[in-house]
Backbone as CSV, one residue per row, in Angstrom:
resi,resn,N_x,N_y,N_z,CA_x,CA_y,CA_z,C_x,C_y,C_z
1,UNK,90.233,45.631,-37.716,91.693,45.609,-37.752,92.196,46.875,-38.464
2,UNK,93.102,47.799,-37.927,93.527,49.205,-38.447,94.252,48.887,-39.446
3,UNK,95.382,48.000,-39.366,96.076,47.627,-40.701,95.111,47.257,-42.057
4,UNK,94.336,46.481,-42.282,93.063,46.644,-42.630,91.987,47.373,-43.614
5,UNK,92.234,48.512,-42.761,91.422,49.451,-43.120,91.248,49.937,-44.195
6,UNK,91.858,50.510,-45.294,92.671,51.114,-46.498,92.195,49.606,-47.132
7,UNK,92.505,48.132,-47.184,92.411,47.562,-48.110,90.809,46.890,-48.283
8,UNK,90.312,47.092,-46.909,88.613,47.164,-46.946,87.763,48.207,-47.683
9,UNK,88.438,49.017,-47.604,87.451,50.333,-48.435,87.713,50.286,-49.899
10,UNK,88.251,49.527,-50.136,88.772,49.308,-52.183,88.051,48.379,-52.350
11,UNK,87.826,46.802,-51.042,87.233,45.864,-51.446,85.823,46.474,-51.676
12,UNK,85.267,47.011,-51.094,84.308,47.849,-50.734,83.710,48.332,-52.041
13,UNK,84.697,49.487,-52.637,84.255,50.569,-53.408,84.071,49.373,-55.048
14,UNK,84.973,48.110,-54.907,85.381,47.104,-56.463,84.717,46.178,-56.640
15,UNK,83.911,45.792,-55.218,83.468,44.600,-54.652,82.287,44.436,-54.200
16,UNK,82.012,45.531,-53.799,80.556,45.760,-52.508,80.838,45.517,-51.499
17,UNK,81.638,44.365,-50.856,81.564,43.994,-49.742,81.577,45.206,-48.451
18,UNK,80.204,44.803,-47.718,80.410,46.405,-46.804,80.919,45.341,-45.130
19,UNK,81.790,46.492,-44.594,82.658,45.696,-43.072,81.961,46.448,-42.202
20,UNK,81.442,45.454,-41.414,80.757,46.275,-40.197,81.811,46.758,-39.314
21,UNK,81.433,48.478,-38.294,82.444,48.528,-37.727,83.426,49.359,-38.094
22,UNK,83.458,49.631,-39.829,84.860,49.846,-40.264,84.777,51.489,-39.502
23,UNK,86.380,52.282,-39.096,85.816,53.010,-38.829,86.447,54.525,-39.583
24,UNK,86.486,54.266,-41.059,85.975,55.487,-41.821,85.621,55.050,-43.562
25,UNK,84.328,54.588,-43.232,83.349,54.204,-44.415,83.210,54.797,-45.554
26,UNK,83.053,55.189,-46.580,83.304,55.790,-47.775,84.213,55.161,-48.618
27,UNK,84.197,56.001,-50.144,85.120,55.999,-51.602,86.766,55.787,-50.994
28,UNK,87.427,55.491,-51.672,88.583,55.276,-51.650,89.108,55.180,-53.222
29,UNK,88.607,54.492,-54.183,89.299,53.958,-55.675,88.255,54.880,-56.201
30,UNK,87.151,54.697,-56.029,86.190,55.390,-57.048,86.035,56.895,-56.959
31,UNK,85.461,57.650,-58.039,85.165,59.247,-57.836,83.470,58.779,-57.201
32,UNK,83.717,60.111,-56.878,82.493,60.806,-56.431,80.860,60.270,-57.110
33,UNK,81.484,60.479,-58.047,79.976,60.078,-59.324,80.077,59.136,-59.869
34,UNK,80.283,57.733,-59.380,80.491,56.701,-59.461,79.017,56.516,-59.109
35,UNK,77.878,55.585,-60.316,76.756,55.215,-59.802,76.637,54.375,-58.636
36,UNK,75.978,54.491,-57.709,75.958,53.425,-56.946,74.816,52.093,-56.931
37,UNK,75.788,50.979,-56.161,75.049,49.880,-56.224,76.087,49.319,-57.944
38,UNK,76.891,49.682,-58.246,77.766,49.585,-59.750,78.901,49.219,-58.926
39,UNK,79.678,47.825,-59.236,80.719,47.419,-58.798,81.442,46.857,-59.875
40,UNK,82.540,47.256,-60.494,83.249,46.924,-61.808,83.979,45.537,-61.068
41,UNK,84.076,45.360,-59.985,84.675,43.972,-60.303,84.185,42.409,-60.177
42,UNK,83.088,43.004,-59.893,81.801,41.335,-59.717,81.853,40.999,-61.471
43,UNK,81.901,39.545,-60.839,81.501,39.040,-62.576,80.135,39.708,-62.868
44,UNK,79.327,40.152,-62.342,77.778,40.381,-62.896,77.989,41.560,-63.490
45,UNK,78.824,42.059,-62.987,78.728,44.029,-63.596,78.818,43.989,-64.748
46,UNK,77.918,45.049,-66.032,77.821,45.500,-67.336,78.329,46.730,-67.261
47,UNK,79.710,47.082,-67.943,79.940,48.906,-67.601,79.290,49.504,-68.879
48,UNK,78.190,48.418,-69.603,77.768,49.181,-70.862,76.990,50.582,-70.373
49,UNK,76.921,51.551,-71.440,76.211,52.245,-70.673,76.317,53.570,-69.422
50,UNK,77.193,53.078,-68.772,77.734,53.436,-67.597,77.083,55.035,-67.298
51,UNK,76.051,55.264,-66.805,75.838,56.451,-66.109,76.255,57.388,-65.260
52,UNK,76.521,57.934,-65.082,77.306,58.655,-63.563,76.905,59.630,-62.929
53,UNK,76.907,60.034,-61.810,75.891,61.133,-61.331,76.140,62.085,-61.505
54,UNK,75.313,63.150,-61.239,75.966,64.516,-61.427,76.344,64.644,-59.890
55,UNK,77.578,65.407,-59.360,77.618,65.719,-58.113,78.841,67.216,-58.331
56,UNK,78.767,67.611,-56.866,79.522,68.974,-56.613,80.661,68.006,-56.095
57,UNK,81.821,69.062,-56.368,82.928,68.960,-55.490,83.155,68.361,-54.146
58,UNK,83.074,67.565,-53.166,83.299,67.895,-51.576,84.302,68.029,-51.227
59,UNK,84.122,68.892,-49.909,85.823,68.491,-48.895,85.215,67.788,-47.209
60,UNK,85.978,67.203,-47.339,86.130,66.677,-45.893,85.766,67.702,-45.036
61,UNK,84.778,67.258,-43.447,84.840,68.389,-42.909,85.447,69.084,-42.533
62,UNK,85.520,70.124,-41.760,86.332,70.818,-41.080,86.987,70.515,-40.061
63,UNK,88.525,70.594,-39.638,89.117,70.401,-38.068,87.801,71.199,-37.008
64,UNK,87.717,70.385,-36.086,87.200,70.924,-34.719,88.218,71.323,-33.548
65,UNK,87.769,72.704,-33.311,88.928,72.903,-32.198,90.099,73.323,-32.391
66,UNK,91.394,72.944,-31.423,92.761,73.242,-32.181,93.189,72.319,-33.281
67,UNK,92.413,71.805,-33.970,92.573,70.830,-35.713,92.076,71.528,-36.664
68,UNK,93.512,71.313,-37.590,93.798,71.967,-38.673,93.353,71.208,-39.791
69,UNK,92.652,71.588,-40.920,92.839,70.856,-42.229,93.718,70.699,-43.106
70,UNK,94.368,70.027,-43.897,95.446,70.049,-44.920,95.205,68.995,-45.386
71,UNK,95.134,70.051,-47.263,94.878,69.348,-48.015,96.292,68.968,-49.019
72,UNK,96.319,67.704,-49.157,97.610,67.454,-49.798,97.160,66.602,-51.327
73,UNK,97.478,67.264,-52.266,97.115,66.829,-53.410,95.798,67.111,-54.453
74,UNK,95.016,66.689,-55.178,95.801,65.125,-55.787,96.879,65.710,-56.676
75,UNK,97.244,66.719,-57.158,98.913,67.200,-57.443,99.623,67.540,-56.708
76,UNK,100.789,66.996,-56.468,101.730,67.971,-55.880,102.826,66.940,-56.242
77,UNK,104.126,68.311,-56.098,105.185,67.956,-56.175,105.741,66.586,-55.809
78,UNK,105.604,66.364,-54.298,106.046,65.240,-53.442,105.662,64.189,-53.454
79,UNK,104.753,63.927,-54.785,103.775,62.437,-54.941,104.346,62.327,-56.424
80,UNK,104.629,60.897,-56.114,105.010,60.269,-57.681,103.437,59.972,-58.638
81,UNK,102.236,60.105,-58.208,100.731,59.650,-59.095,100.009,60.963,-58.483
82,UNK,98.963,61.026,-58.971,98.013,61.628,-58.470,97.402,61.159,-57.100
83,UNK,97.021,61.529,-56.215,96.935,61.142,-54.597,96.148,62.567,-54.267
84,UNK,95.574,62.372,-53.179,94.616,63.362,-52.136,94.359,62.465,-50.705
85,UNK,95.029,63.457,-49.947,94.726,62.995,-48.515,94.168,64.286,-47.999
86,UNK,93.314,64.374,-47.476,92.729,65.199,-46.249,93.478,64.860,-45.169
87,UNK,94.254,65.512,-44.524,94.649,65.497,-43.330,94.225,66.602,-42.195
88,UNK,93.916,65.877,-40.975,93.453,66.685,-39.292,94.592,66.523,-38.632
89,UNK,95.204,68.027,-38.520,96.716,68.250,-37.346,95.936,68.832,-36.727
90,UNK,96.634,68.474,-35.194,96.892,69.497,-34.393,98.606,69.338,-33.948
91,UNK,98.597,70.822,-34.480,100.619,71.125,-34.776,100.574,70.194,-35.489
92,UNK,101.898,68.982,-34.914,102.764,68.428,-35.570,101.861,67.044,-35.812
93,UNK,101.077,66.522,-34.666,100.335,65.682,-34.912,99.173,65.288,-35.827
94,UNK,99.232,64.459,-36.813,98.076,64.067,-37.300,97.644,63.264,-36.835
95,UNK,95.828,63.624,-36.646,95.126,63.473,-35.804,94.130,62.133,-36.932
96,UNK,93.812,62.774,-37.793,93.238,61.826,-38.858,93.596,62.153,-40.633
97,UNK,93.452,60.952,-41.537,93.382,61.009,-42.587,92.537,60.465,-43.403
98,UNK,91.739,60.982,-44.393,91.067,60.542,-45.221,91.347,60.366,-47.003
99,UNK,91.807,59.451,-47.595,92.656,59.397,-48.787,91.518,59.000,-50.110
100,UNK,92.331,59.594,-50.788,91.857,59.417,-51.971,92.706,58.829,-53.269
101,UNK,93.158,57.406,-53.725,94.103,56.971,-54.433,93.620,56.672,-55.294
102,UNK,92.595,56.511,-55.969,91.585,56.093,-57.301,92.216,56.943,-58.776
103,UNK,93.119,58.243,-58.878,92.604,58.722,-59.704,93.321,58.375,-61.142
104,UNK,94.184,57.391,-61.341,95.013,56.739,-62.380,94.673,54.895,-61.349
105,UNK,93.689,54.631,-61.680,93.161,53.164,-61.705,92.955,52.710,-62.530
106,UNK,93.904,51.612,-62.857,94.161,50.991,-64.026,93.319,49.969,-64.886
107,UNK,92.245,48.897,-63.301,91.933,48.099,-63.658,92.269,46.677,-64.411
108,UNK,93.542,46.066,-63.530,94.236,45.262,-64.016,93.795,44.268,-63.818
109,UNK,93.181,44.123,-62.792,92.130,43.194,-62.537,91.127,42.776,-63.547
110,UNK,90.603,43.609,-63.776,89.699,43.156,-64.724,89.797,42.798,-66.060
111,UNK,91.160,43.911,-66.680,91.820,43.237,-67.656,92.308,41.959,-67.603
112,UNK,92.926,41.316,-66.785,93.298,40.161,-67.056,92.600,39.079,-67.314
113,UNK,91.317,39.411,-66.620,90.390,38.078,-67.014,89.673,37.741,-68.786
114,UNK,90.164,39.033,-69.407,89.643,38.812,-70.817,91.034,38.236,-71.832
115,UNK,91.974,37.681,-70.968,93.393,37.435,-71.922,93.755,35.580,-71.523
116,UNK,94.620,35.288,-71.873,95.179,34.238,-71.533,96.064,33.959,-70.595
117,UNK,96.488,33.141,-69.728,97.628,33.426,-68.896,99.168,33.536,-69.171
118,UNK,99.431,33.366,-70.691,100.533,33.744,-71.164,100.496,35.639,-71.242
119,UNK,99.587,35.658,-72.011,99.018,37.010,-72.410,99.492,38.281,-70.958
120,UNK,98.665,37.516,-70.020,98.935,37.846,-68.628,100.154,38.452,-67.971
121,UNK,101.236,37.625,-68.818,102.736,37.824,-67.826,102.568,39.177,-68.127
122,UNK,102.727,39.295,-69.474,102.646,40.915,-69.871,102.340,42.042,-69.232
123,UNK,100.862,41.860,-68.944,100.111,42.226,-68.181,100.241,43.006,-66.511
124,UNK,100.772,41.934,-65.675,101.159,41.904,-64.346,102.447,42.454,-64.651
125,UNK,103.468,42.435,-65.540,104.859,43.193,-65.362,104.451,44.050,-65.340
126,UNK,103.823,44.516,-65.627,103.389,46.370,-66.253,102.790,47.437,-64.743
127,UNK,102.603,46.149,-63.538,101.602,46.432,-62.082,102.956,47.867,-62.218
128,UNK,103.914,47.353,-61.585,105.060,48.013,-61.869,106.631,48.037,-62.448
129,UNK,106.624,48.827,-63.330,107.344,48.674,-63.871,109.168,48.178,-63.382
130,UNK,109.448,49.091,-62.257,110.411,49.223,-61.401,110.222,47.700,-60.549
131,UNK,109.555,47.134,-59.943,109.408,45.430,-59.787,108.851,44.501,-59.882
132,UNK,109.433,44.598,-61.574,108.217,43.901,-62.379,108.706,42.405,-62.620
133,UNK,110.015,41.928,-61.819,110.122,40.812,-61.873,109.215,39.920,-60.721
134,UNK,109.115,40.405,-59.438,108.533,39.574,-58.399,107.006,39.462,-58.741
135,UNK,106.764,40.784,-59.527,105.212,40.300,-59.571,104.406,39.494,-60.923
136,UNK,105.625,39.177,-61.562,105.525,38.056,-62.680,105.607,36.781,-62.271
137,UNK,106.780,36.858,-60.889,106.974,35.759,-60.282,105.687,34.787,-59.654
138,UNK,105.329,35.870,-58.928,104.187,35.224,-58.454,102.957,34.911,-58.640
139,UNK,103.094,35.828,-60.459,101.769,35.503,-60.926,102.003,34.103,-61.720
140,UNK,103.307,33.750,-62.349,103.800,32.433,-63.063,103.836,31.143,-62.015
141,UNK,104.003,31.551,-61.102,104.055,30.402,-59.821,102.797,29.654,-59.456
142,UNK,101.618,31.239,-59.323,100.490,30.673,-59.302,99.927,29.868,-60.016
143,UNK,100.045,30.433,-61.568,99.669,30.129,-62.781,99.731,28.622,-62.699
144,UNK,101.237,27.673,-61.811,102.161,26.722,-62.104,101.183,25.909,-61.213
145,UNK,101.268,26.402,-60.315,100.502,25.379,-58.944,99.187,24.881,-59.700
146,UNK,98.340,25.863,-60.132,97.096,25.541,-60.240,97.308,24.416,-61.459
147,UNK,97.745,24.643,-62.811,98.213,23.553,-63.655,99.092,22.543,-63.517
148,UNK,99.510,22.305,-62.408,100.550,21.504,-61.650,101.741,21.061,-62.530
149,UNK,102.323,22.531,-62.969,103.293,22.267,-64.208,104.632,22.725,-63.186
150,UNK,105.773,21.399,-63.588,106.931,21.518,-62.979,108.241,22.202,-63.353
151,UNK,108.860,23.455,-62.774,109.707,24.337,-63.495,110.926,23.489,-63.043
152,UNK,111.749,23.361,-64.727,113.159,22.914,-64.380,114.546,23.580,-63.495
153,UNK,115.078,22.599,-62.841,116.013,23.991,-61.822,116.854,24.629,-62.506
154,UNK,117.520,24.495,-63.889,117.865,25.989,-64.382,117.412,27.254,-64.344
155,UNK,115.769,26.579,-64.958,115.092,27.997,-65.323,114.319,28.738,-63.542
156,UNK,114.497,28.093,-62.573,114.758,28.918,-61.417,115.736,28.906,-60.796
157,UNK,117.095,28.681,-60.715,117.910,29.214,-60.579,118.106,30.652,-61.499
158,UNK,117.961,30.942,-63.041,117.834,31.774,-63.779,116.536,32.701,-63.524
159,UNK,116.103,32.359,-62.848,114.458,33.513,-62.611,114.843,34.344,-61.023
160,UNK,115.667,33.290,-60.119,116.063,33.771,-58.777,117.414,34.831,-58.990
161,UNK,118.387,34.380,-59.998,118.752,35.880,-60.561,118.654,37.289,-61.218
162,UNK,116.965,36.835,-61.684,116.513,37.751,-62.288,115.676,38.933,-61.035
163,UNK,115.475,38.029,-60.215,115.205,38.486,-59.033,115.575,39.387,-58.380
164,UNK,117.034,38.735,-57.795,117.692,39.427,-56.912,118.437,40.554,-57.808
165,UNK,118.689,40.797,-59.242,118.951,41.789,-60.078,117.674,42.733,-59.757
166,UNK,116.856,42.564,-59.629,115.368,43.340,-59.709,115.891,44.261,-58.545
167,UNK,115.882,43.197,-57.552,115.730,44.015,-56.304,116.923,44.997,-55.976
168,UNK,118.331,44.273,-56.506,119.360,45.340,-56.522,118.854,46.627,-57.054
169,UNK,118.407,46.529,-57.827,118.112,47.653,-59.207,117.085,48.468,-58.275
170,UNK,116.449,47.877,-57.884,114.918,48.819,-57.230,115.661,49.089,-55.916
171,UNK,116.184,48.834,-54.686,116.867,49.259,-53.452,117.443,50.374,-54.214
172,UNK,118.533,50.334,-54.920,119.756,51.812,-55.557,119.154,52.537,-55.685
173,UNK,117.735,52.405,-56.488,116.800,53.332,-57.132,116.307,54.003,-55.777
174,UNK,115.735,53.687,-54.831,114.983,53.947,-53.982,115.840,54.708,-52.759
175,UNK,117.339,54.388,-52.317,117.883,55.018,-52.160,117.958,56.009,-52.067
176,UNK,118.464,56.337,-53.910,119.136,57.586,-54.332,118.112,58.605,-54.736
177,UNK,116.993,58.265,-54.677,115.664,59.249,-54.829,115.682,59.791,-53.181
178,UNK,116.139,58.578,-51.803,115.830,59.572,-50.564,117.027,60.484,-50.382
179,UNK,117.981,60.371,-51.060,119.074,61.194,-51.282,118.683,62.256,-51.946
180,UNK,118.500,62.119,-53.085,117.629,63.276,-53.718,116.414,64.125,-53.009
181,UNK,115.779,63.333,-52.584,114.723,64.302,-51.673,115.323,65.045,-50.327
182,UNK,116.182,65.042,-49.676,116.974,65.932,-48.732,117.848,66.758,-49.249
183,UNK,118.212,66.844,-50.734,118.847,67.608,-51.211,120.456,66.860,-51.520
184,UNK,121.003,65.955,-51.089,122.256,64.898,-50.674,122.352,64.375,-52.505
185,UNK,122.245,65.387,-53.282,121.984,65.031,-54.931,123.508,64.319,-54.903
186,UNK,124.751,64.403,-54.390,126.359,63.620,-54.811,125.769,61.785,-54.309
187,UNK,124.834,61.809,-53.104,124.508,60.283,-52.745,123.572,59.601,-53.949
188,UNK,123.170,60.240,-53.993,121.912,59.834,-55.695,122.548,59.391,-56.679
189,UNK,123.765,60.003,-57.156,124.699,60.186,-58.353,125.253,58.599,-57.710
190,UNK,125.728,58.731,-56.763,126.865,57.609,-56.246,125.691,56.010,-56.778
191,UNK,124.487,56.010,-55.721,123.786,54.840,-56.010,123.274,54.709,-57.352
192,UNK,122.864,55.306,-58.342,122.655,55.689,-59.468,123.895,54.768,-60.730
193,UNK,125.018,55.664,-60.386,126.199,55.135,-60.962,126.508,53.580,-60.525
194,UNK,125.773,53.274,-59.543,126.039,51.606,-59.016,124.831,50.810,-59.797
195,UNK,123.605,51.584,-60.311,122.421,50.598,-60.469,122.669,50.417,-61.955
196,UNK,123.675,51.262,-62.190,123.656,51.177,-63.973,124.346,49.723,-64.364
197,UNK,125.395,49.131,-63.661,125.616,48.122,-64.391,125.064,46.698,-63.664
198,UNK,123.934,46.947,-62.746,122.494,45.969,-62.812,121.808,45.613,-63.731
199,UNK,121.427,47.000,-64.329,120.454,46.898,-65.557,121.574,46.724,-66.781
200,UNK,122.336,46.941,-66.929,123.582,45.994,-67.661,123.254,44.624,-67.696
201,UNK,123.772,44.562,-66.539,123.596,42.601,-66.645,122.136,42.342,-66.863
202,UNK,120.956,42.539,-66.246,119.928,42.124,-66.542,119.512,42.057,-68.115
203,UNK,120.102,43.164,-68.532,119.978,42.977,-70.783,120.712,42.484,-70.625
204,UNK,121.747,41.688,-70.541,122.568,40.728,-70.922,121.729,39.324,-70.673
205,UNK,121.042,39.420,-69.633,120.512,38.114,-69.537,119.298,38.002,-70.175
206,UNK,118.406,39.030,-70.190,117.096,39.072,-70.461,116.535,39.538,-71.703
207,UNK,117.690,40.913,-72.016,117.274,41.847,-73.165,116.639,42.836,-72.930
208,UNK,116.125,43.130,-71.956,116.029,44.433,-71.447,116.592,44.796,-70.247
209,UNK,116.723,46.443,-69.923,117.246,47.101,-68.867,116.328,46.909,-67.474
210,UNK,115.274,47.281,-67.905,113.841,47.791,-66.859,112.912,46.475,-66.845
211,UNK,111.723,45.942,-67.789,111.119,44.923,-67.722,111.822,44.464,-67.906
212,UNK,112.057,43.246,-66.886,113.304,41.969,-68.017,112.269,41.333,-68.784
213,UNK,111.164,41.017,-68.501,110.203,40.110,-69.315,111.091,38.288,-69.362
214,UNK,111.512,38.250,-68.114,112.417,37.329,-68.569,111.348,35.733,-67.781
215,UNK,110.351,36.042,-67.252,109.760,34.825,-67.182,108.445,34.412,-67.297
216,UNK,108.251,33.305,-67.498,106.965,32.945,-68.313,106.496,31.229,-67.905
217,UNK,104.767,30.967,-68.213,104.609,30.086,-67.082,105.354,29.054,-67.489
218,UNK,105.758,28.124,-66.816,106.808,26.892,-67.364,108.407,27.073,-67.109
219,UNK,109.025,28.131,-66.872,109.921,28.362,-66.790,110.394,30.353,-66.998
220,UNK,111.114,30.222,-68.156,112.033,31.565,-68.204,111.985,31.608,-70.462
221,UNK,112.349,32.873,-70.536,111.851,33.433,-71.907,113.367,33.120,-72.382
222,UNK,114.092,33.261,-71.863,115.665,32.670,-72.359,116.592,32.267,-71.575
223,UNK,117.535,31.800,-72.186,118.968,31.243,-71.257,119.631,31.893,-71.334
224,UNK,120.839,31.943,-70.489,122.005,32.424,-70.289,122.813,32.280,-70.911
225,UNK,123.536,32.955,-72.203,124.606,32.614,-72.710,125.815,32.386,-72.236
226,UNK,126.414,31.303,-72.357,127.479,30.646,-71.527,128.466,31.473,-71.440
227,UNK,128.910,32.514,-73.192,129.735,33.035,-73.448,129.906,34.479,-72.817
228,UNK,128.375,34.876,-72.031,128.111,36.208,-71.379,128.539,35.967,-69.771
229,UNK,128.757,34.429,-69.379,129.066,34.803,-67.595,130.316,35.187,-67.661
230,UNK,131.396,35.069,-68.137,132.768,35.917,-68.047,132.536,37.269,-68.092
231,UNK,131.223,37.968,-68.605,131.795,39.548,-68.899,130.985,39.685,-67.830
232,UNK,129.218,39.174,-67.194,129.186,39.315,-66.029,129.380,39.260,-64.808
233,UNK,130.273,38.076,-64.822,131.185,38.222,-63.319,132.306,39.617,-63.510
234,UNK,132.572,39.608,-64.200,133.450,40.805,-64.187,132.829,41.903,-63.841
235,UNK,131.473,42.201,-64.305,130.687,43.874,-64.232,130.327,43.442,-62.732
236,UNK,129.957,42.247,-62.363,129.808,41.964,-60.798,131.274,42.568,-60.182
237,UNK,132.293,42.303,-59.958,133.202,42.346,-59.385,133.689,43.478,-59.342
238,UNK,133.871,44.814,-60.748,133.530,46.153,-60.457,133.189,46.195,-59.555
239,UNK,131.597,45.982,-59.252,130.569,46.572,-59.006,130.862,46.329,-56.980
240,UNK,131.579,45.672,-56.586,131.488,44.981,-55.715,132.831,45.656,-55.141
């Protein structure tokens, strides 16, 4: 399966698991000198120790024919992390890519299994910072199912606003950065000036701008002050 592909070669490089078939086999998360037969995410793995090989540099082969190589990264301007793709044009077409996304791997995975699942929320907000409510969400949900603990409908009604604040906040953001990247810097300013009193209300509800940190397994980390929905319907209605 092509969609696929990209998330087989991580299982691969974290996991061992090898896919018959796949059809471009190799590293993806790991460097180069990554021992092999060493998989950091099996319970069996010891990283005591940890050896690593000596190896040279590689590049991808060469285009054949009218295919071009281009190498993009792992710095450059136009990437928010470190990244490396090998890319095969011919002209405008790319023909193939070979990526390299390993090089700020966090290992969150593996951190989490040495903490608690409170400990955790922490943890998973941090995947990203910018939407760090949905992926608290779904790590507290899980958390919920498996302990078959029942959240009261305040505290999701109050988590589904924390939500859809998230996502306001992250769309503006995302926006006004493709505004920014064509040069359209007055459209950036405009969505920008709209996301500010999101993260307004979200510290009003939560206490922070960016992580709200506002939920946790069982419910939500605080309530809504009764005396704060008058000033946020109002920054809503600005805003609107």
């Amino acid at each position: 399966m092509p969609g696929a592909a990209f998330d087989e070669m991580e299982v691969s490089d974290l996991v061992g698991v090898i896919f018959k078939g796949h059809p471009s086999p190799g590293r993806l998360v790991l460097p180069d000198n990554w021992p092999d037969g060493i998989f950091p995410l099996r319970k069996d793995t010891k990283l005591d120790n940890l050896q690593f090989k000596k190896t040279l540099p590689t590049e991808p082969e060469i285009g054949k024919g009218n295919e071009v190589k281009v190498i993009v990264g792992p710095q450059h301007p136009a990437l928010l992390e470190p990244e490396k793709f090998a890319l095969k044009v011919e002209g405008e077409i790319v023909k193939d890519v070979q990526p390299r996304i390993g090089y700020v791997h966090r290992g969150v995975e593996k951190a989490a299994e040495s903490k608690t699942y409170l400990q955790d929320v922490y943890l998973v907000e941090r995947i990203c910072g910018i939407c760090n409510s949905c992926h608290a969400c779904c790590f507290v949900e899980t958390v919920e199912k498996i302990l078959g603990t029942e959240v009261p409908p305040r505290a999701q009604y109050i988590r589904t606003i924390l939500l859809e604040l998230n996502r306001l906040h992250s769309h503006l953001l995302t926006l006004g950065h493709a505004g920014l990247e064509i040069g359209f810097e007055t459209l950036f300013q405009y969505f920008w000036r709209d996301r500010e009193p999101i993260m307004d209300i979200t510290e009003i509800i939560s206490g922070n701008r960016v992580i709200s940190s506002g939920m946790t397994v069982g419910g939500v980390r605080r309530d809504i002050n009764e005396a704060d929905i008058p000033k946020i319907k109002g920054m809503l209605t600005t805003l609107r």
